[in-house]
C-alpha positions as CSV (number, residue, x, y, z in Angstrom):
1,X,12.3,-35.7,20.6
2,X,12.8,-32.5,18.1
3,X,15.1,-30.4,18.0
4,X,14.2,-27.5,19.2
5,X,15.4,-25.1,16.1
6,X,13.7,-26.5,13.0
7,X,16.1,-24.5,10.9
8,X,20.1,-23.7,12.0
9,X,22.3,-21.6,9.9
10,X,26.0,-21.5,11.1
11,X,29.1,-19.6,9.7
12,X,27.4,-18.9,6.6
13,X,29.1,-18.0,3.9
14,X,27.4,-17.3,-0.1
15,X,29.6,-15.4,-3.0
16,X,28.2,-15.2,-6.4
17,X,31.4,-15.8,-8.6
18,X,34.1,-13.3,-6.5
19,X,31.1,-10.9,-5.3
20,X,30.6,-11.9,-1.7
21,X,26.7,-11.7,-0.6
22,X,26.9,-13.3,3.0
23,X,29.6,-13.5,5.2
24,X,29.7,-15.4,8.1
25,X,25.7,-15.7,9.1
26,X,24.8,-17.4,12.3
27,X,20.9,-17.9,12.7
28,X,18.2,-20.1,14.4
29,X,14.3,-20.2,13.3
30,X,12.9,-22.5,16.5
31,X,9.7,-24.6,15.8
32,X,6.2,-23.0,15.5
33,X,7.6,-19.3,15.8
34,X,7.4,-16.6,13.3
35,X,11.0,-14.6,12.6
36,X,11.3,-11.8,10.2
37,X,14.7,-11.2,8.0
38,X,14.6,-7.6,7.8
39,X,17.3,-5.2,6.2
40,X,17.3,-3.1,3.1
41,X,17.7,-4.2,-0.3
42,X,20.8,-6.3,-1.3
43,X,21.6,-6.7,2.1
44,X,21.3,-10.9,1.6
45,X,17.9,-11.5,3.0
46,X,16.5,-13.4,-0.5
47,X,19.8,-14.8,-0.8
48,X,19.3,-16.6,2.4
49,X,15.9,-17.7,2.0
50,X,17.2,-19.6,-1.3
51,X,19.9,-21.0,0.5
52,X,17.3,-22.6,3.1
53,X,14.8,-23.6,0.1
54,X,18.0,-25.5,-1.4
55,X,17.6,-23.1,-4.5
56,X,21.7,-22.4,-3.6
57,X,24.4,-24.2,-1.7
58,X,26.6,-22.4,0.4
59,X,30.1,-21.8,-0.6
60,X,31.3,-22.5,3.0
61,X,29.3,-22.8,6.5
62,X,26.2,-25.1,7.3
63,X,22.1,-25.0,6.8
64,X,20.6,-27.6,8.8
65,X,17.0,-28.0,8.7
66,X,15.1,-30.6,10.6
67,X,18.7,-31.4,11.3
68,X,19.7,-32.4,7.8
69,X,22.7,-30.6,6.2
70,X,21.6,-29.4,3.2
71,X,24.3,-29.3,1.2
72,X,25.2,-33.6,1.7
73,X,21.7,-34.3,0.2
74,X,21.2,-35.8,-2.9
75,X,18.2,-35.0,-5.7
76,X,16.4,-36.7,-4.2
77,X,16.8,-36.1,-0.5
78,X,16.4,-32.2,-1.6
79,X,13.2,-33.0,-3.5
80,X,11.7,-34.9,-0.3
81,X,12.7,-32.2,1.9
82,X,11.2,-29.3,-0.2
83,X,7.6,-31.1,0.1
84,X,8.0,-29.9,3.8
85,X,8.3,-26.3,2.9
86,X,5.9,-24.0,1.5
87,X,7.0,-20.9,-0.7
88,X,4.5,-17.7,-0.8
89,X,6.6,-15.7,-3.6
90,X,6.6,-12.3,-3.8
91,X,3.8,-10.9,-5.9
92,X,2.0,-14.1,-5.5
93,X,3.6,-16.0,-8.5
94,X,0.0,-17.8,-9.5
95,X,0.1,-20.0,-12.5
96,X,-1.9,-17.4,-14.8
97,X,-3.9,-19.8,-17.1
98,X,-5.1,-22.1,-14.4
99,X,-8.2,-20.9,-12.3
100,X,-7.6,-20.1,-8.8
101,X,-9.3,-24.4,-7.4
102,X,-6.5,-25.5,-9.8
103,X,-3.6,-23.4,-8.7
104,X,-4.3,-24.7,-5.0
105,X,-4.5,-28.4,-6.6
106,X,-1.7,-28.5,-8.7
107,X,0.6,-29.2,-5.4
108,X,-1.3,-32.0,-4.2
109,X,-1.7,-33.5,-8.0
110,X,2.3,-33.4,-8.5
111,X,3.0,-34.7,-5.1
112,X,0.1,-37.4,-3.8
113,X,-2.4,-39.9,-5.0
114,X,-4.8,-38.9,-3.3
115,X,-8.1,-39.2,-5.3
116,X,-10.1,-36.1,-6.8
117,X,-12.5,-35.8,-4.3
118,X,-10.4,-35.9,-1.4
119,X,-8.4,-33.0,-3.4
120,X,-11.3,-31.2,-3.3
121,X,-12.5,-31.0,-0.1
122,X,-8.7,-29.9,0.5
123,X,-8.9,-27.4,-1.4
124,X,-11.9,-25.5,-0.3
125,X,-10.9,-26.1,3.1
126,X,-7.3,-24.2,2.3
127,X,-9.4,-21.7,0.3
128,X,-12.1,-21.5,3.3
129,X,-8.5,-20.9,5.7
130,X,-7.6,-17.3,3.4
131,X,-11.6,-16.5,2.9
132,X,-11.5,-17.3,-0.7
133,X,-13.8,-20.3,-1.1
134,X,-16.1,-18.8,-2.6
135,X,-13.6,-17.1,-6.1
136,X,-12.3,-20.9,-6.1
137,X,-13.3,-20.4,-10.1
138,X,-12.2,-17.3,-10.4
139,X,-8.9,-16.8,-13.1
140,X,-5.8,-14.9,-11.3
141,X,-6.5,-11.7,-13.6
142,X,-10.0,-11.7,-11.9
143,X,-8.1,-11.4,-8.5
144,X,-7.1,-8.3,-6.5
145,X,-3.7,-7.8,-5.6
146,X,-4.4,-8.9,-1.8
147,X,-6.9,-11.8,-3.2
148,X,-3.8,-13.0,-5.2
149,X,-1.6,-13.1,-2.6
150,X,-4.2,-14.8,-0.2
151,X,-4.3,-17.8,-3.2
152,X,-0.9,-18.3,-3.4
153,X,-0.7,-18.8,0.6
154,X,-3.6,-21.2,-0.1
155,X,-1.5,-22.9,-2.4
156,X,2.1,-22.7,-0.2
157,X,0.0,-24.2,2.6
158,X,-1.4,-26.8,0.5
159,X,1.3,-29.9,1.9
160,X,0.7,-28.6,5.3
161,X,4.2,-27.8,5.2
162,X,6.6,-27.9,8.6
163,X,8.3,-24.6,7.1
164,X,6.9,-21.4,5.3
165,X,8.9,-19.0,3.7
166,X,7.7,-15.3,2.7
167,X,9.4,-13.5,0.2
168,X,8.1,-9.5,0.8
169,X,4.6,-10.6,1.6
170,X,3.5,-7.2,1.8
171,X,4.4,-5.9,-1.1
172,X,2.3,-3.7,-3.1
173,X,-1.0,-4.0,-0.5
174,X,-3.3,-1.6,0.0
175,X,-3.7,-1.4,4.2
176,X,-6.6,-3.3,4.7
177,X,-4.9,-6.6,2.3
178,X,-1.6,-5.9,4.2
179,X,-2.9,-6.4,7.7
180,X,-5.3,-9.3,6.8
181,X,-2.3,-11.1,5.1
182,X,-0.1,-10.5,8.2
183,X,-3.0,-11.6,10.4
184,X,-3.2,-14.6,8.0
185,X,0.6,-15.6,8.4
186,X,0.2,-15.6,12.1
187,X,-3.0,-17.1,11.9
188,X,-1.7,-19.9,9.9
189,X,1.6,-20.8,11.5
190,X,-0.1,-21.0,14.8
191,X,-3.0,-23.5,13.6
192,X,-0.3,-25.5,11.3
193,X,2.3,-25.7,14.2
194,X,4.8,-24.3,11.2
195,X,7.7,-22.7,12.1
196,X,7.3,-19.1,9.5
197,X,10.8,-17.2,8.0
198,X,9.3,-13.2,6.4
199,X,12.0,-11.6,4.5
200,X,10.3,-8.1,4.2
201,X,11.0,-4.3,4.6
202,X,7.2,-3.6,6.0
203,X,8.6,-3.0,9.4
204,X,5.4,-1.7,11.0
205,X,3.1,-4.7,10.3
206,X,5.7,-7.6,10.7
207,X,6.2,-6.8,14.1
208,X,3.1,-7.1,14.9
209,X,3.1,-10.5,14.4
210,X,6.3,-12.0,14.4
211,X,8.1,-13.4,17.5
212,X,11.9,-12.5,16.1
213,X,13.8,-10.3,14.3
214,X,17.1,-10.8,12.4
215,X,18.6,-7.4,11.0
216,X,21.1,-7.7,7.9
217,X,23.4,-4.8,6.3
218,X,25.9,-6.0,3.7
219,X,25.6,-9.5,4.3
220,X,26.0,-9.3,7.9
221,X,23.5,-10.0,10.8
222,X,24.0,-6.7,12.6
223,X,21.3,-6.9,15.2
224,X,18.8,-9.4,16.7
225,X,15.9,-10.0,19.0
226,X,12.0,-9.3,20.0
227,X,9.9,-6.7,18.3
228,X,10.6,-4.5,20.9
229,X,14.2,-4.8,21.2
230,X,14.2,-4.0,17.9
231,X,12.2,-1.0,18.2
232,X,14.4,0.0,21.3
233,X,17.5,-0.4,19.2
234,X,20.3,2.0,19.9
235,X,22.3,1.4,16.8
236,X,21.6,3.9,14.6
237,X,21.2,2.0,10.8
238,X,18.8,-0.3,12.6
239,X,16.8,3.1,14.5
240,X,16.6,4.6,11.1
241,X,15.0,1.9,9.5
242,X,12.6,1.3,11.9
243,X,11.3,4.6,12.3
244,X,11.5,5.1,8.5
245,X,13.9,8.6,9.3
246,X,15.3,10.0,5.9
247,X,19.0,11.0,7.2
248,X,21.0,8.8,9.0
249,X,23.7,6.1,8.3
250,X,21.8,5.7,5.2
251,X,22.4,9.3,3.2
252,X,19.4,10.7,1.4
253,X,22.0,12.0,-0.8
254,X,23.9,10.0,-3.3
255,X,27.9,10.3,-2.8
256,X,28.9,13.1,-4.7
257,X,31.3,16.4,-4.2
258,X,30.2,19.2,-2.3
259,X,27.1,21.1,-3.3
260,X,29.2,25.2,-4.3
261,X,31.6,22.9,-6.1
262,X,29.7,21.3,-8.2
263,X,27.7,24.9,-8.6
264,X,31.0,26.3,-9.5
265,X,31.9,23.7,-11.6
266,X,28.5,24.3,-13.8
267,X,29.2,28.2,-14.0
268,X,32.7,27.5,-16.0
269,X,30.7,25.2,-18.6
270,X,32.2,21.7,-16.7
271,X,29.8,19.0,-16.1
């Protein structure tokens, strides 16, 4: 029988040369739920998404997924496990010279056999899954923001894969794209059995959908739970971001010396 976490992350530890970016990270993504990473910017949420993708090893600390270590697998253990996991990078990332049939295709022409016509049907039936079939010729400059970020789920789905990973899905969407893509994400784990990591600062629409919430500051998990724990949060950096409040832990204002200072400062000719 399965585990019942599909990803573990223990004691995690990351540093890029002597600049620490994780420090001591304990999470647990269970099997066919969706969990958001969510956290401002720099705070190590990308960093750990590339750690599970195998993109990094960790400098101390354990990944586990399907209850392999990650870091005690060889080329070609990594490469097998990465044909598990689909990857919907932020922006979309679509091949920009192949039409939007053969960006879906290209996955299942590096990694199967299977025969064109089988790819086909495939492929319209992943394009049918994000409402696309029908711009299947259509070139990614021909696409919308939100159509482009609908192919390139098509395409991270392509594998079936046990584990998808979101890198600021919601990026740059207008509101009606944003919720059909988080509708989509939900949609798609559920029907796929998949268990779904979002890395995103879209706080409103991800907890709609997701089923758990990791919150990161400075490379540390600093709160955890439901969507409405989350909401409910009494720390005030977590509160703050949630309710998108401009003063708080984190100052509108830069650090700088006091306001008549500077003023007086100016007035004698000192910058």
């Amino acid at each position: 029988m399965p585990a019942e976490n599909l990803v573990e992350i223990g004691d995690l530890n990351f540093a890029y040369a002597n600049r620490p970016i994780l420090k001591g990270i304990n999470m647990r993504f269970p099997r066919g739920k969706v969990v958001a990473i969510m956290g401002l910017s720099g705070c190590g949420k990308t960093t750990t998404l590339r750690l599970i993708g195998g993109a990094l090893k960790a400098t101390t600390g354990s990944v586990r997924v399907a209850g392999r270590e990650l870091r005690e697998l060889d080329a070609d253990g990594l490469y097998e496990m990465r044909r598990k996991m689909g990857m919907l990078f932020q922006f979309g990332a679509l091949f920009t010279d192949l039409s939007v049939y053969e960006n879906v295709a290209f996955q299942m022409r590096e990694h199967t056999d299977l025969p064109e016509s089988m790819i086909r049907d495939l492929v319209m039936m992943k394009l049918h899954a994000v409402g696309l079939r029908g711009a299947h010729r259509m070139m990614p400059s021909e696409l919308s923001g939100g159509m482009a970020r609908r192919v390139a789920l098509a395409r991270a789905i392509a594998l079936d894969p046990m584990l998808m990973m979101y890198d600021e899905p919601f990026a740059g969407l207008d509101p009606i794209s944003l919720s059909v893509i988080g509708n989509l994400i939900r949609h798609l784990n559920d029907a796929l059995g998949a268990t779904s990591i979002v890395v995103t600062h879209d706080i409103q629409e991800s907890l709609k959908i997701v089923d758990y919430v990791y919150f990161m500051a400075d490379g540390v998990v600093v709160a955890e739970g439901t969507a409405e724990e989350i909401k409910a949060s009494p720390l005030p950096f977590v509160h703050q971001f949630v309710w998108g409040e401009i003063d708080g832990p984190v100052s509108f204002h830069y650090p700088s010396p006091p306001y008549p200072k500077d003023l007086l400062l100016e007035s004698r000719g000192r910058p």
